[in-house]
N, C-alpha and C positions, 0 to 999 in steps of 0.2 A: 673553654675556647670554642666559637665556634667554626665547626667544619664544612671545609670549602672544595669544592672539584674544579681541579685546573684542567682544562679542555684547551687543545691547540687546535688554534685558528688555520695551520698552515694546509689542511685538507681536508677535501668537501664533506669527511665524514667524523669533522669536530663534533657535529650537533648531536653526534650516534654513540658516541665511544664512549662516554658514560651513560649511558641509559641505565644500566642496574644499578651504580651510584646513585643516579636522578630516583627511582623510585625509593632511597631509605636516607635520602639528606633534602636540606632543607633549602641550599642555596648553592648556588653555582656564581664562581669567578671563571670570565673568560680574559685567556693570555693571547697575543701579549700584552694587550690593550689594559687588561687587568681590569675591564668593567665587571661591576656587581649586579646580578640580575637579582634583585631582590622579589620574595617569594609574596609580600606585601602587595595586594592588589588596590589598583585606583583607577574605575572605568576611565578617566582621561588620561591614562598611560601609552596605551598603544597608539603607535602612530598609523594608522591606517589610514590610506588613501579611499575616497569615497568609492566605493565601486557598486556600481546599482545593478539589480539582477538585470543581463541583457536578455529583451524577448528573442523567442526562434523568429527567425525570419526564414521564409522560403526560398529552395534557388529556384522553385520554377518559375517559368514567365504567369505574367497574368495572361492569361487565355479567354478567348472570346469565341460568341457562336458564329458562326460565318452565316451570315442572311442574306442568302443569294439563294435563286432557283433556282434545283440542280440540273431539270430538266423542263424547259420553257414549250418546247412540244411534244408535251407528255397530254394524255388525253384527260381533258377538265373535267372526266370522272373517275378518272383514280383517287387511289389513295394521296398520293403527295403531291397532287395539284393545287389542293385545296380550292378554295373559291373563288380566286385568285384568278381571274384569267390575263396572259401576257401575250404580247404579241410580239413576232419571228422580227419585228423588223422595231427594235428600239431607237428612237433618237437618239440622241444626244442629251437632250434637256431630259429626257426618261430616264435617260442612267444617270445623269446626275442627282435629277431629286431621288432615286432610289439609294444610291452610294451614301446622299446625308440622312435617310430614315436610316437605311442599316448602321452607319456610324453613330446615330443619337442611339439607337435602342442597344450599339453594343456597350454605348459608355453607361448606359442607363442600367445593363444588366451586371456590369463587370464593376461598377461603383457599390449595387446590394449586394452581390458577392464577397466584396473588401470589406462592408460593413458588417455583415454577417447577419443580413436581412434576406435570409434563404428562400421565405414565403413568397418574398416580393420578387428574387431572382426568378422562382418559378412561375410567377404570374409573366414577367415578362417573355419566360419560355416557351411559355403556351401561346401569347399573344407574338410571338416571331414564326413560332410554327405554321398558325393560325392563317398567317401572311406569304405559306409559300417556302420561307424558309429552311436553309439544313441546319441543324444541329451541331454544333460545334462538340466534339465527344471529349475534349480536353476539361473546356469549361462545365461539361455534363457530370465529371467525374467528380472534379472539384465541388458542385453542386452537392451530388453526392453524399460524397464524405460530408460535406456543412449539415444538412439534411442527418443523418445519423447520428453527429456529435451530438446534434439538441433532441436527437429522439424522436426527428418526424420520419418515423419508418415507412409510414404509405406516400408523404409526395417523395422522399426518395427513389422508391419502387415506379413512380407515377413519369420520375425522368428517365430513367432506366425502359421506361414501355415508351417514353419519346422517341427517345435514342433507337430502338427498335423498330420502330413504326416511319419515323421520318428521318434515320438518320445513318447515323453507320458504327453500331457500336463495336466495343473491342476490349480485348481481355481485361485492359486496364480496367474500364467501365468494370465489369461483370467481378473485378477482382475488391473493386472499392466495396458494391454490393455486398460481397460473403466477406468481406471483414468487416462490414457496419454492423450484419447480424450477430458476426463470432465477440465483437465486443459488448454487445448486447446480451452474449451468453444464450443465442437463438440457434444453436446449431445445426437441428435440423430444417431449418428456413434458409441455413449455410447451404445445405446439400441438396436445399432443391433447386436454389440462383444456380447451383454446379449444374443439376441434370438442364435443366434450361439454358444455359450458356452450350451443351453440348449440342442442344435440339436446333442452337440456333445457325452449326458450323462452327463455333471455336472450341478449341481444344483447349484444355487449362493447363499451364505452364507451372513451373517447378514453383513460382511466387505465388500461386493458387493453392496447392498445397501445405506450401511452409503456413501459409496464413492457417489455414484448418488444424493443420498439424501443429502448430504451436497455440492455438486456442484449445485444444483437448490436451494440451499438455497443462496448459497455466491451471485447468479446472480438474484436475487429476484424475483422466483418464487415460490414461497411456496406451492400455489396451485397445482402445478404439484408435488413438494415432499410429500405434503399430497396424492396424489394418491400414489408414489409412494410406502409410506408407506403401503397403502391399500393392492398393489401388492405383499411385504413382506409377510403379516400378509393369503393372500391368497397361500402363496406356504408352506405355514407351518414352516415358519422363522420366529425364533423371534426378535421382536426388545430388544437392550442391553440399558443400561443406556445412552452410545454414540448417540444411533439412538436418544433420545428423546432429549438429552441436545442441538443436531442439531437443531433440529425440533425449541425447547423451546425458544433460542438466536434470529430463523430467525421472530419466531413468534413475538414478544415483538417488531422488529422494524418493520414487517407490518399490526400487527394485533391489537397490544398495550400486554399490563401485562395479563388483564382479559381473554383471550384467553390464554398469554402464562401458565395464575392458574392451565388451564384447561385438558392441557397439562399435566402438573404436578401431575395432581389429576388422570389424566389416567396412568398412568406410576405407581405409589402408587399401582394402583386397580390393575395393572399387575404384580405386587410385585415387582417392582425393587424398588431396595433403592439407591437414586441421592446421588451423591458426593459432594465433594467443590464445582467443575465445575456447576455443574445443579444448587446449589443453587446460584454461585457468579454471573449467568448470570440473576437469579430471581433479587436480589438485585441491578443488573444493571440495571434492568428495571424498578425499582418501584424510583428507582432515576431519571432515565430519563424522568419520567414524573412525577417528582415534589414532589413524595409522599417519603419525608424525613420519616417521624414519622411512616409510613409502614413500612419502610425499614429497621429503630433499633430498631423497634419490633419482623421480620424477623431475624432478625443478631443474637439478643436475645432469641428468642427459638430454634437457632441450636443445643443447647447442648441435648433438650430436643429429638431431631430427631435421634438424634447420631453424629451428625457431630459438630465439632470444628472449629469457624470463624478459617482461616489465613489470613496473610498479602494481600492477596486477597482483602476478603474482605471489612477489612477495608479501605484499600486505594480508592474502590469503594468509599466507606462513604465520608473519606476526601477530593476527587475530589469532588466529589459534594456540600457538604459544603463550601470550598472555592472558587467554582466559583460563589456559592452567596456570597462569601466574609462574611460567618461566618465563622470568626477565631477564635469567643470566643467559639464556638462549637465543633469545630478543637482541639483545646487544649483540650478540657472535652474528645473529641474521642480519644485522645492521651492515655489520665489518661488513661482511659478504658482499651483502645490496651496493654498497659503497668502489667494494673494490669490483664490480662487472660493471659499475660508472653509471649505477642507476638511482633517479635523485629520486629522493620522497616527494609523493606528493600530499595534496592537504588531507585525503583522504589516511593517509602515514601517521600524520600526527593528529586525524581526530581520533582515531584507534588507542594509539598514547594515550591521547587526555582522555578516554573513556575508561580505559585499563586502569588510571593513575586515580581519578577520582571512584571508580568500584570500590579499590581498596582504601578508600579515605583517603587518599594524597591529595587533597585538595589543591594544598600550593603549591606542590609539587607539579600537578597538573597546570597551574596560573605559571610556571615556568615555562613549562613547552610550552605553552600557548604563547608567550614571550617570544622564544627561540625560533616559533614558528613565521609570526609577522615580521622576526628579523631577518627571516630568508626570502623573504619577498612574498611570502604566501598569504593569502585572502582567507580568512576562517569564515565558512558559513553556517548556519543554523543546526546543521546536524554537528559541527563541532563545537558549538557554546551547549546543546542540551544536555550532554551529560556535565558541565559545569553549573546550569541553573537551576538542575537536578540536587547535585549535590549541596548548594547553598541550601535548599529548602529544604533539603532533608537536615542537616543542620542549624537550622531556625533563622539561617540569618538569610530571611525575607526581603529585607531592606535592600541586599548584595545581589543578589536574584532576579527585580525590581531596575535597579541600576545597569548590572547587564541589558536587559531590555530594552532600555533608554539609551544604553550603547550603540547596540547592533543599528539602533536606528539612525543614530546620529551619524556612525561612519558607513551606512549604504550598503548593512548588513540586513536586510529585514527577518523580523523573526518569523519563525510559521508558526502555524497554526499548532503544534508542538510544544514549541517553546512556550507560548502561551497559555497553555494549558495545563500544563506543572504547575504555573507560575499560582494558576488559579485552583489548583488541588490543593496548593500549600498553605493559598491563604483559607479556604474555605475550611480546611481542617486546622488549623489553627482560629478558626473562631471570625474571621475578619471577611464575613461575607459581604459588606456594604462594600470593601477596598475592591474584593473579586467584581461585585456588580459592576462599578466604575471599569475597571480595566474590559470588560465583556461588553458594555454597551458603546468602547470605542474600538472595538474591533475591526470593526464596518469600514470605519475611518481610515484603519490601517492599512487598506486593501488586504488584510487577513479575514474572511470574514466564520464564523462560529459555526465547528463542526459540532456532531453527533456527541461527541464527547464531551464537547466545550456546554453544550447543553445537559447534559445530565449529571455534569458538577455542578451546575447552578440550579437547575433544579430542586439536587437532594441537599444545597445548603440552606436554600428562600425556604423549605419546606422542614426544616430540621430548626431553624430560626424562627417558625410558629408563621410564616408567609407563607400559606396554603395558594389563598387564592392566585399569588404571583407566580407562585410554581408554577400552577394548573394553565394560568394565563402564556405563561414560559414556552409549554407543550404547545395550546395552539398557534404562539408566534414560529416555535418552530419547524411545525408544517406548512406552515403559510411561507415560508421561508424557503422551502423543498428540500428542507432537511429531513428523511427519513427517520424515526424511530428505532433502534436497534433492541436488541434482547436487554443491555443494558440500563436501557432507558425503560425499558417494562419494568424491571427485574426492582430499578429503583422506585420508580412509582406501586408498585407491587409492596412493597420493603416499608417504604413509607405509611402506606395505607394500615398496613398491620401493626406497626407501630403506634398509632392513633387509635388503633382498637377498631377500626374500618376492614374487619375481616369480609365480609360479605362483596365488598366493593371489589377486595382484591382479587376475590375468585372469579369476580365478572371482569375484572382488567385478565387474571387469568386467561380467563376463556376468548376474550377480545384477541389478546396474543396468537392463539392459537390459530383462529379467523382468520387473522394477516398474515398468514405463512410466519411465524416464527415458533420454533418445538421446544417450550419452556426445557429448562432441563435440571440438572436433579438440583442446581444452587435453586434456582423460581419455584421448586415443589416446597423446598427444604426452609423458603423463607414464610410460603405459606401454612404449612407446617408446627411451625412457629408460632406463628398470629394467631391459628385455631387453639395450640395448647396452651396458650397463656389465657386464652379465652376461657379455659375448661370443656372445649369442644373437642373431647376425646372422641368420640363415635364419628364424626366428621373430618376429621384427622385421620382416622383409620379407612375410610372411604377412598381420601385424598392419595392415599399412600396404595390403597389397591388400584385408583384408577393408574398413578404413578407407571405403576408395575405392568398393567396392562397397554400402556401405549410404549414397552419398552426402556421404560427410563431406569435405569440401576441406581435403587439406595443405595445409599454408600454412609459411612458408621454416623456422620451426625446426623443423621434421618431416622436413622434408630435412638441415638442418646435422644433427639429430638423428643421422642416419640414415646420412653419411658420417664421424661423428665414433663413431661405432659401427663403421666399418671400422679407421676408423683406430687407433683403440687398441685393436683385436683384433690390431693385430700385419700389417694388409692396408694399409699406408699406399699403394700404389700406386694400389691398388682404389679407394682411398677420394677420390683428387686425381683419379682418373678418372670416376670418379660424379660430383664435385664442378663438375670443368670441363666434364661434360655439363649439369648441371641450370643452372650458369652460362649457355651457350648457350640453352638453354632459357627464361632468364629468370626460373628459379622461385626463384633464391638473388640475391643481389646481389654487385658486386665487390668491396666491402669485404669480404664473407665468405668470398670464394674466395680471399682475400689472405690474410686472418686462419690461413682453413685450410690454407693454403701452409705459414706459420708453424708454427701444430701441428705438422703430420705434414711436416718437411722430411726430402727425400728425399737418398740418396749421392750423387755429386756426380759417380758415372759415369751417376746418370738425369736428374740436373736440368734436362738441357739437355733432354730431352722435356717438359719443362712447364712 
């Protein structure tokens, strides 16, 4: 017979209260209605309301430069005269044709700002200036920032020295600057905008800091944001809740928990009072290293601090818990979540359906996703991957494929993610013309083909005996400003050797190296490879000293590599002698000195030497 979980409807925390039932059965009846959610998937099941990703929209106003002379008898050889000369006694008919040049040239400049035509914004800047006019520092700033998202770091700098020269800038300005460079990863170009902001009369505010401070955090150096902190706390800025919650998150993944307490307990003694944020990243850390029973002990005196676990939090809890696969804990956290009257959010159940399909519950997983759209909740992309995951890892492609077609039809779009499984599955199941198709309508999708997305079609066009489309693949995808990664060497590297094109790969080798990227011991270990299959033992061993000298640590199959390269040159003696040194050594283990026993068995007049 089969078995069913009767779940009541009559309280918000129906959809919880079998959760460790849900992960070891197969189907759930909901009472009283006594509907059957069957575990039977059919992309036109869900009822989903179309819901299109909404863009950000700004709340600031749109902002304009004000093109007015600030001062009309200022001496027509100064600086912000310009060439411009105006006379003390305007008409009438003067100030109005000025009012409609200023009005055309503000709509003229505030329309390539909306377009995000920044060059053109700034031509217009220069030619308002040019005219006498002040600089609007609102619209300067915004300039700014457009200016650095595309990576024109010198006319950035170029309004920035407007703003100074004709206009009146202000922290904001100077604050946009040292965050264009920190996203850039420019950070000493950060700290010279700072000495320059200070030369200019302003002082930088606790938002000039947090910025710096939390870019040496993301790039992990904390030690320098700990000075930088220093540097705050010496100009007579204070740090806010934000400065510390930075601090607290970078600490706990370099320093551990007990450092980030410490944190916390300075930040107390300075009287600020932490938020959700400050605490939900405490309780992320006392779970990432293991200390469950810390942690819902912490969850549990929130109330006493002033703050009120959210869904936040909890979900912290339940990730954790189900990646040790206590579900029976998971449920008890549920009850909990439930009875302090806090609802799931979607972010709740893509945790579920990640947990559920890990351990193969596929349909079990296709339940809560059920349970989920019936609570009114929107599943987005990051909760259909680990289901399109699991299809392909189970071969059923086709199921995978249809998802796809799904998310699109109800206003779900997939990302660039999702699409990319999609196309690892099929290229490693043989089906590289189905990947092409879906990769050349990317574009289409407004998804369009990352780093990855190209180095799965690369290494299948090229694995498929389409060398040339590979190769041609590489320069579409520079042309594109898709970057190159280690990956994408490592495959073209991989390929090469494969083909017996060792010589090639050594010069893509060294190519890598040129472009800033530090092949590492997988790129040594494939070339490696290539050589010994070649019989280029001498070249091999070259390769593995240069290895060793820029740093790279062999690790054992660089060694198996490397005696299984003797050995099928035809040196099987040479090769069980290497083998039972680096065994001594520790660097291989005994199963592999067994294994390469096997391979390369010797006559039976040496056997008894080894």
């Amino acid at each position: 017979m089969e078995s069913k979980i009767i779940i009541s409807s009559h309280t918000k925390s129906h959809h919880f209260l079998s959760l460790h039932s849900l992960h070891n059965e197969k189907s759930l009846n909901l009472n009283p209605n006594q509907t059957m959610i069957s575990t039977e998937f059919s992309p036109t099941f869900f009822p989903f309301n179309s819901h299109p990703k909404h863009t950000a929209v700004s709340h600031y106003h749109c902002s304009v430069i004000t093109c007015r002379n600030p001062n009309p008898n200022a001496n027509p050889n100064s600086k912000t005269s310009s060439n411009v000369k105006l006379s003390t006694n305007l008409n009438s008919t003067h100030l109005q044709t000025r009012n409609y040049k200023e009005t055309h040239f503000i709509k003229l400049l505030n329309r390539s700002c909306k377009a995000g035509k920044y060059e053109e914004s700034l031509n217009f800047l220069e030619a308002m200036v040019g005219r006498g006019y002040k600089p609007d520092v609102i619209l300067c700033t915004k300039l700014i920032k457009g200016l650095f998202n595309s990576k024109r770091v010198e006319m950035a700098l170029k309004v920035i020295q407007i703003l100074e020269s004709y206009g009146e800038p202000d922290v904001f300005a100077y604050n946009a600057v040292i965050s264009g460079f920190c996203k850039l990863n420019q950070i000493d170009s950060a700290n010279q905008v700072l000495d320059r902001m200070k030369n200019h009369g302003f002082s930088p505010d606790v938002v000039t800091y947090n910025i710096l401070i939390g870019s040496l955090c993301s790039r992990g150096k904390l030690s320098l944001a700990m000075k930088m902190l220093r540097q705050l706390l010496d100009d007579d800025c204070n740090p806010t809740v934000i400065t510390y919650t930075i601090l607290i998150e970078a600490t706990i993944l370099e320093g551990g928990i007990d450092e980030a307490m410490k944190l916390l307990d300075e930040m107390l003694d300075r009287g600020l009072r932490p938020d959700m944020y400050t605490y939900n990243a405490i309780i992320r850390g006392l779970c990432r290293e293991g200390m469950m029973d810390e942690a819902f002990e912490f969850v549990r005196s929130l109330p006493s601090k002033g703050c009120k676990p959210d869904v936040i939090s909890y979900n912290i809890l339940l990730r954790a818990l189900l990646n040790q696969r206590r579900w029976g804990d998971g449920e008890r956290l549920m009850m909990e979540m439930f009875s302090r009257k806090c609802d799931p959010n979607a972010v709740t159940y893509s945790i579920l359906i990640s947990s559920l399909c890990r351990d193969g519950k596929v349909d079990e997983a296709l339940s809560m996703l059920k349970i989920m759209v019936e609570s009114g909740l929107t599943p987005d992309a990051f909760t259909f991957d680990p289901l399109i995951s699991a299809f392909c890892k189970e071969g059923r492609l086709d199921v995978a494929i249809s998802f796809l077609d799904y998310m699109i039809s109800s206003g779900c779009l997939p990302d660039i993610v999702n699409y990319n499984t999609v196309l690892s599955a099929l290229c490693k199941n043989g089906n590289a013309d189905e990947a092409m198709q879906i990769f050349e309508r990317l574009g289409d999708t407004g998804c369009p083909p990352d780093v990855s997305s190209y180095n799965t079609m690369i290494s299948a066009l090229w694995y498929n005996k389409e060398k040339e489309k590979a190769l041609n693949m590489v320069s579409e995808m520079i042309r594109q400003g898709v970057e190159p990664d280690e990956i994408t060497y490592n495959a073209l590297i991989s390929c090469l050797c494969r083909d017996g094109l060792v010589d090639e790969a050594i010069g893509l080798l060294e190519s890598m190296e040129n472009n800033g990227f530090i092949p590492t011991v997988i790129t040594y270990n494939i070339v490696l490879l290539g050589l010994c299959k070649a019989h280029r033992i001498a070249e091999a061993i070259r390769v593995l000293d240069e290895m060793v000298e820029k740093g790279c640590k062999p690790n054992q199959t660089t060694y198996i590599l490397l005696v299984e390269g003797f050995g099928f040159s035809g040196k099987r003696a040479e090769a069980l002698d290497l083998g039972n040194l680096l065994f001594k050594m520790r660097a291989i283990s005994e199963e592999s000195i067994k294994r390469l026993k096997k391979t390369f068995p010797l006559p039976d007049s040496q056997e008894y030497l080894y």
